[in-house]
C-alpha atoms as one frame of an Amber mdcrd trajectory, in Angstrom:
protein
 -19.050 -53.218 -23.809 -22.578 -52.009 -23.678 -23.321 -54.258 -20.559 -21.112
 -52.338 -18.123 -23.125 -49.087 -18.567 -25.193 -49.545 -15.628 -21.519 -50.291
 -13.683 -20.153 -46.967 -14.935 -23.078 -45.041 -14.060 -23.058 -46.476 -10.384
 -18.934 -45.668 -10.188 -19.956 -42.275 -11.114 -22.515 -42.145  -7.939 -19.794
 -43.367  -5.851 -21.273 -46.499  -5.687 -18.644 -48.824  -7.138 -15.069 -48.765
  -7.833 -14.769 -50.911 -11.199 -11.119 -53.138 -11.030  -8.077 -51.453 -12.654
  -7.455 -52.486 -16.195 -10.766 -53.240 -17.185 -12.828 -50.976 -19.522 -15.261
 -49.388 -16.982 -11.686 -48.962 -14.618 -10.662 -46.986 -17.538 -13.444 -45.292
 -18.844 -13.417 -43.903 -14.885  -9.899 -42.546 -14.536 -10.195 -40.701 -18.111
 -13.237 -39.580 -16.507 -11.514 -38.186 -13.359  -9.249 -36.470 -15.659 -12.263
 -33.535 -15.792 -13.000 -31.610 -12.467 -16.241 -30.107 -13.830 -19.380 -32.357
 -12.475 -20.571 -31.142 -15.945 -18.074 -31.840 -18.273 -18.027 -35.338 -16.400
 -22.185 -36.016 -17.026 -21.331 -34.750 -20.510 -18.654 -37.078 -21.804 -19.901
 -40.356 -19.468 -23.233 -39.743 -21.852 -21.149 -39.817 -24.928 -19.207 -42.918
 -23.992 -22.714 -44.783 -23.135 -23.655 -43.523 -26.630 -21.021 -45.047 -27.918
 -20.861 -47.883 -25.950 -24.616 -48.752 -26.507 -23.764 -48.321 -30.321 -20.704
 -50.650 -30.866 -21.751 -53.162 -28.003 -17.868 -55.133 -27.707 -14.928 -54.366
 -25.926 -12.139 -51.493 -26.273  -9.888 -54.344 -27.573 -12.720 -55.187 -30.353
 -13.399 -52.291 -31.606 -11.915 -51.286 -34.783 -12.069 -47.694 -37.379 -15.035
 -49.161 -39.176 -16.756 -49.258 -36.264 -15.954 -46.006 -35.011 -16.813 -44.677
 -38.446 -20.421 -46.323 -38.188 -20.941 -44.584 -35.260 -19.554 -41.220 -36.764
 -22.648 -41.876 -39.628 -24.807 -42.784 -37.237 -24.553 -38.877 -36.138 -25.231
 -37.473 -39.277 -28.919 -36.810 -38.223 -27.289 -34.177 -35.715 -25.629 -30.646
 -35.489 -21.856 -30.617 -35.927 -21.178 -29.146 -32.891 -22.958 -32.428 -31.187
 -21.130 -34.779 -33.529 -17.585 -33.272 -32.967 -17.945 -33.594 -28.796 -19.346
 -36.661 -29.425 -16.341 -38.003 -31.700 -13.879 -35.859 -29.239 -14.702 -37.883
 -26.324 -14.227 -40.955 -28.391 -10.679 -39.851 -29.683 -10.062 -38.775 -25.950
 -11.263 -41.933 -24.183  -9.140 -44.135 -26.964  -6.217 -42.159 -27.129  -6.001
 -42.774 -22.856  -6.301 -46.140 -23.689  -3.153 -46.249 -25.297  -1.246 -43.841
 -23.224  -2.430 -46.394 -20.237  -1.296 -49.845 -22.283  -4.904 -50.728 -22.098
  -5.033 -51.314 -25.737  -1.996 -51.539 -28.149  -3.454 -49.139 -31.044  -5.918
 -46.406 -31.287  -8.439 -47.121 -33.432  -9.866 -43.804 -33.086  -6.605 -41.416
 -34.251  -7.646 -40.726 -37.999 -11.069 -39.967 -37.137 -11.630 -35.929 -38.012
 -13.893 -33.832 -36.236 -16.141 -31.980 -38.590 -15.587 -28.343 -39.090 -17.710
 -25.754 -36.391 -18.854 -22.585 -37.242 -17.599 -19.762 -35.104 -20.817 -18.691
 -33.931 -19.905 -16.569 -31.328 -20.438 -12.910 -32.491 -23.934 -14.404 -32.090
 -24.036 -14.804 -28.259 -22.274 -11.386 -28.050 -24.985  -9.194 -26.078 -24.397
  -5.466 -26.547 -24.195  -3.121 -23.435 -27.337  -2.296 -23.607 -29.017  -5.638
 -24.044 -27.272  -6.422 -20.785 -28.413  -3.443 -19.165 -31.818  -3.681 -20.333
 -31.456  -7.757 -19.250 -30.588  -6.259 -15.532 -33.110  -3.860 -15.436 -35.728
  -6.586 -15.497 -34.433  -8.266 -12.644 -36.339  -7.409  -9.103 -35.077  -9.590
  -6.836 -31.937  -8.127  -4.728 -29.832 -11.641  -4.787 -30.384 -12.358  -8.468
 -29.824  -8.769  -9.561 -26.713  -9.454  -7.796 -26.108 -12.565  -8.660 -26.532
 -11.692 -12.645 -24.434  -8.611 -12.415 -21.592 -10.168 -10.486 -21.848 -12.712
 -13.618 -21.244 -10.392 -15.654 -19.199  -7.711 -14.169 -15.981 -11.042 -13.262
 -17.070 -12.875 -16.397 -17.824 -15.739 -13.934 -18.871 -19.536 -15.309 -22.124
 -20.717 -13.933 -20.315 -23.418 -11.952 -18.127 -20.355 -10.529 -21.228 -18.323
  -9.328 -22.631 -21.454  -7.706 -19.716 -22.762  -5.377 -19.232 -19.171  -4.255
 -19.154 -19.365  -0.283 -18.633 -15.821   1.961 -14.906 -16.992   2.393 -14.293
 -16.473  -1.596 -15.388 -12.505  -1.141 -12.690 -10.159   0.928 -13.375  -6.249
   1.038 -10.133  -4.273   0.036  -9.637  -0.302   0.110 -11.668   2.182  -1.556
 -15.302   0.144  -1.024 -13.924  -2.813  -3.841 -13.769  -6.315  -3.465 -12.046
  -9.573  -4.677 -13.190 -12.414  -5.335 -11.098 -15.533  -4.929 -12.644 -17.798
  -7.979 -11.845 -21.651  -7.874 -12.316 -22.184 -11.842 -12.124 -24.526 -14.680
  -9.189 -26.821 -13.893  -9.010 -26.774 -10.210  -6.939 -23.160 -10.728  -7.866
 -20.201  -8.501  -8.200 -16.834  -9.451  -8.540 -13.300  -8.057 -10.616 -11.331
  -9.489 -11.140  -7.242  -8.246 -14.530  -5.958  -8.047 -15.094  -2.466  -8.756
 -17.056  -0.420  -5.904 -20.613  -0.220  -6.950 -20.744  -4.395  -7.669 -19.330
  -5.590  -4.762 -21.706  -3.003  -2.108 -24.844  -4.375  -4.489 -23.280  -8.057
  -3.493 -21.901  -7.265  -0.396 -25.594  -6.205   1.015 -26.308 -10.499   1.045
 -24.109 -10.790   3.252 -25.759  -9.468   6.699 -24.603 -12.605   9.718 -23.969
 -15.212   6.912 -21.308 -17.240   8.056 -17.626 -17.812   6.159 -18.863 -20.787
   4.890 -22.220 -20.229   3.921 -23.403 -19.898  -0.051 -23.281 -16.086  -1.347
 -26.374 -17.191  -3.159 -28.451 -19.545  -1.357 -31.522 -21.313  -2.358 -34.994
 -21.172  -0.397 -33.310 -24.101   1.431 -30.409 -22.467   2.240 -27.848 -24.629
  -0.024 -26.529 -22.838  -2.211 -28.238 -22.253  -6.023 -27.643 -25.183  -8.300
 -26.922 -24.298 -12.178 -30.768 -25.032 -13.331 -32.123 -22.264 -11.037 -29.639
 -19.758 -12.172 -30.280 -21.008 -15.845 -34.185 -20.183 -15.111 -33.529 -17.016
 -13.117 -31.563 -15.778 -16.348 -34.005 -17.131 -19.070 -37.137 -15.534 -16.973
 -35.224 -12.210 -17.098 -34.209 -12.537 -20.603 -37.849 -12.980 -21.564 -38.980
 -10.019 -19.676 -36.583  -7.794 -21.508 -37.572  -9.607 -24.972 -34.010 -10.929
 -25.952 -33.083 -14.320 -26.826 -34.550 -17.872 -25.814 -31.183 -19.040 -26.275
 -29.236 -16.736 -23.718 -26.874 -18.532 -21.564 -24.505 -17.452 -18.391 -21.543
 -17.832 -21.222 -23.263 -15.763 -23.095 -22.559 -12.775 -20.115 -19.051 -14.165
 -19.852 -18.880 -13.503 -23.598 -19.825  -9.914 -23.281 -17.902  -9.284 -20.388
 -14.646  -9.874 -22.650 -16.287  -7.969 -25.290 -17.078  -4.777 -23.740 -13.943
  -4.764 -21.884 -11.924  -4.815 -25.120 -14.568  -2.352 -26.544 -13.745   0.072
 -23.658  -9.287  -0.475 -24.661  -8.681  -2.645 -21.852  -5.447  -4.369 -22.267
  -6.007  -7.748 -23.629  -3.937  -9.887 -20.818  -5.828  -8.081 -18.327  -9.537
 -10.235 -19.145  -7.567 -13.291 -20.148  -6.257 -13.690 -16.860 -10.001 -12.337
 -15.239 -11.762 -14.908 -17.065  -9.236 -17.753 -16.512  -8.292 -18.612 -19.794
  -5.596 -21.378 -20.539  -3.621 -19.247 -22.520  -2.606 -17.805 -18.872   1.050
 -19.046 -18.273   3.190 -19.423 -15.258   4.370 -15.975 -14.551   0.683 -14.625
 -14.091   0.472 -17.002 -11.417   2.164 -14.073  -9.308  -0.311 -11.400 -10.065
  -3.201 -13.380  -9.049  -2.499 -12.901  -5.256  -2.533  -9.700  -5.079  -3.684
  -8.422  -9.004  -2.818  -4.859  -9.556  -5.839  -4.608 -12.432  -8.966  -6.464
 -13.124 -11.263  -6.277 -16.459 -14.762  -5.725 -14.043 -13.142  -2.017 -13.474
 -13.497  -1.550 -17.257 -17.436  -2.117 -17.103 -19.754   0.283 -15.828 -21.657
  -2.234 -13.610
């Protein structure tokens, strides 16, 4: 099992297409299950983990050895240990569901119990304004503010193209988000964000990044990472500050402020959307960003 790493890893690239009904063939269609390029790198590291650890086929591997590797964690946080088991119980449970293997060896493994740490990536109002205040430069001001006033993921904010942004009455904005799950969203920007993001624009083309790079391709997720870490610094807040963390508190202070609680779920994409809020989405009457003063 652990000798068809490399093959994985090159099938990932694009450079291979492993035969159906082997394990790598497998391993790659749960993998193209995930449209996020990161959830992707994540869980194809877990499986070589795994892989690496119990060294035989998917047809040879049995509980005991999925327990060993489930000790063989204990030296980590339980947040690590539970992705790492998920992805196991995921890629196994395929396996079955695709007659690859007859049983799942994984299905009485249990996921360790996580914290709820997240009143602890919660940034108040004024630790975000304070965050924004130490930002000079006029795209990432933008950039970070238009983070936080849609509640946009970090993958959202980098795929944005000129195409995604259309000007509606009053001096607001949408902005058509293609999200977690390959479903598109509209999301209204209130007046003051979208002029601040709306001055990048100048003769940028429909297709061209809303935030490019020095090269002109668009900002990949480690230089908006760094742009938000260098401002965090400045403004003396967390090491650990994240762009979720700005998604968090755009939720947050929207609630705080008695917006109606459907009205961010379906701004920040959240699966507990169902189909009939599919038809606001075209044409969305309300939008948490008017709830923030941003």
């Amino acid at each position: 099992m652990a000798t068809s790493i490399q093959t994985v890893g090159a099938a990932l690239r694009g450079d291979v297409i492993p035969p159906k009904g082997t394990d790598d063939g497998v391993v790659m269609t749960w993998l193209g299950n995930f449209t996020s390029p990161a959830t992707k790198a994540g869980y194809w590291g877990d499986i070589q983990g795994f892989r690496a650890f119990v060294a035989a086929p998917m047809r040879h591997v049995t509980l005991a050895d999925i327990q060993s590797y489930r000790d063989s964690l204990s030296h980590l946080a339980p947040v690590t240990v539970a992705r790492r088991l998920s992805a196991v119980k995921s890629l196994f449970k395929f396996a079955v569901q695709q007659l690859h293997l007859p049983s799942d060896p994984a299905v009485s493994i249990k996921l360790p119990k996580i914290k709820d740490t997240l009143t602890e990536r919660i940034l108040t109002q004024e630790q975000v304004f304070t965050l924004l205040g130490h930002v000079h430069n006029r795209r990432d001001a933008a950039l970070l503010r238009l983070v936080y006033g849609a509640g946009l993921r970090l993958a959202e904010v980098c795929s944005l193209r000129w195409r995604d942004l259309i000007p509606r009455e009053a001096g607001e904005g949408q902005v058509n988000v293609f999200g977690k799950g390959g479903v598109t969203r509209v999301v209204l920007i209130p007046a003051g964000l979208w002029s601040r993001v709306d001055a990048l624009r100048k003769n940028s083309g429909a297709d061209a990044p809303v935030f490019p790079s020095r090269k002109g391709g668009p900002l990949q997720a480690r230089q908006v990472h760094a742009i938000l870490k260098t401002a965090a610094w400045r403004a003396g807040l967390s090491s650990r500050i994240s762009v979720h963390w700005l998604r968090h508190a755009h939720a947050s202070h929207a609630l705080e402020k008695n917006c109606p609680v459907h009205i961010p779920q379906a701004t920040l994409g959240h699966k507990s959307l169902t189909t009939t809020t599919r038809y606001t989405h075209v044409r969305p009457g309300d939008s948490s960003a008017r709830y923030l003063s941003i």
